[in-house]
C-alpha positions as CSV (number, residue, x, y, z in Angstrom):
1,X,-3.6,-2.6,19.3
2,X,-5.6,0.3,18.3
3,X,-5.1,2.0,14.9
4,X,-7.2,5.4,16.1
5,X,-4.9,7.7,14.6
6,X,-5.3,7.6,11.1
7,X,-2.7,9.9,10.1
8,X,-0.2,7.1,10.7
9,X,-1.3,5.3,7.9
10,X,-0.2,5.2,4.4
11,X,-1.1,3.8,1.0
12,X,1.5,2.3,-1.2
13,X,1.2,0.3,-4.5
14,X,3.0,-2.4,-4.3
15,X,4.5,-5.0,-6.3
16,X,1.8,-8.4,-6.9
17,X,4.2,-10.8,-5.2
18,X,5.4,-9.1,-2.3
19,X,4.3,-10.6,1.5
20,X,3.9,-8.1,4.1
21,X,7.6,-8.9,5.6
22,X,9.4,-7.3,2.7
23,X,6.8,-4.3,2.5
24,X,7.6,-4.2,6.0
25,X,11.3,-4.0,6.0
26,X,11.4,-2.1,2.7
27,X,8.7,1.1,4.3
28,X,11.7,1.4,6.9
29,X,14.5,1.3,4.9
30,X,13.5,4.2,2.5
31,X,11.7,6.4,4.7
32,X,13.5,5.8,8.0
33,X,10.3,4.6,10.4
34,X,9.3,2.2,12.4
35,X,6.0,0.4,10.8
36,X,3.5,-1.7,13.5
37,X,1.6,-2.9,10.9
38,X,0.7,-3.6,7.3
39,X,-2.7,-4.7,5.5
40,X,-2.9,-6.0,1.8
41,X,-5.3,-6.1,-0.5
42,X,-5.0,-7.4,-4.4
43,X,-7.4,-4.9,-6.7
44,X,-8.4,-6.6,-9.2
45,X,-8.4,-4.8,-13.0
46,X,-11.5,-3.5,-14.4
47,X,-13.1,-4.0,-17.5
48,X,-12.6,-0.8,-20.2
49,X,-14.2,-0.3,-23.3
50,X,-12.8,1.9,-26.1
51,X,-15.1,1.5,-29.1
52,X,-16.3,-1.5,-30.1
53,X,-12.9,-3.4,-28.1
54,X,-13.3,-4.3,-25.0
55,X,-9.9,-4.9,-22.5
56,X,-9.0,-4.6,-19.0
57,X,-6.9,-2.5,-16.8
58,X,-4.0,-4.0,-15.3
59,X,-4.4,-5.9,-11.6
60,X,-2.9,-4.3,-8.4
61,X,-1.9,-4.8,-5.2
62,X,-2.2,-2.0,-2.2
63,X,-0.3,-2.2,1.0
64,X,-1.6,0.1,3.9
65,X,0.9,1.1,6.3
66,X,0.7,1.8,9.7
67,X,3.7,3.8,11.1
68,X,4.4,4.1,15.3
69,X,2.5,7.5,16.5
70,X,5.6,9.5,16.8
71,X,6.9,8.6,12.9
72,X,5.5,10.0,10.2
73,X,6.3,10.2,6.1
74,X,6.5,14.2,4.7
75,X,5.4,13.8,1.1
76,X,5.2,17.0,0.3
């Protein structure tokens, strides 16, 4: 497969536990497409400093989605 067109693609945040099967089936159900594929990737939090305290921003993950050519999300 070749994932040329980039405006079939889609960044969601997604909750930390979720496998690509449920993000998946989940894309479809709310927006009414049909997804080829989905990528993951867990962000990890960065370090903060406020003062003299020092804390971290929360951990992520991010699912990119790949919709068929002729589906597409209006967000706007």
């Amino acid at each position: 497969m070749h994932f040329a067109n980039v405006k079939s693609a889609y960044c969601f945040e997604v909750n930390k536990r979720a496998n690509k099967t449920q993000i998946k089936n989940a894309v479809q159900r709310i927006y009414n497409v049909k997804v080829q594929k989905v990528r993951t990737a867990n962000r990890r939090g960065k370090y903060r400093r406020k003062g003299r305290h020092y804390g971290m921003t929360p951990s992520w993950k991010k699912a990119i989605v790949f919709l068929d050519p002729e589906f597409h999300i209006d967000l706007f």
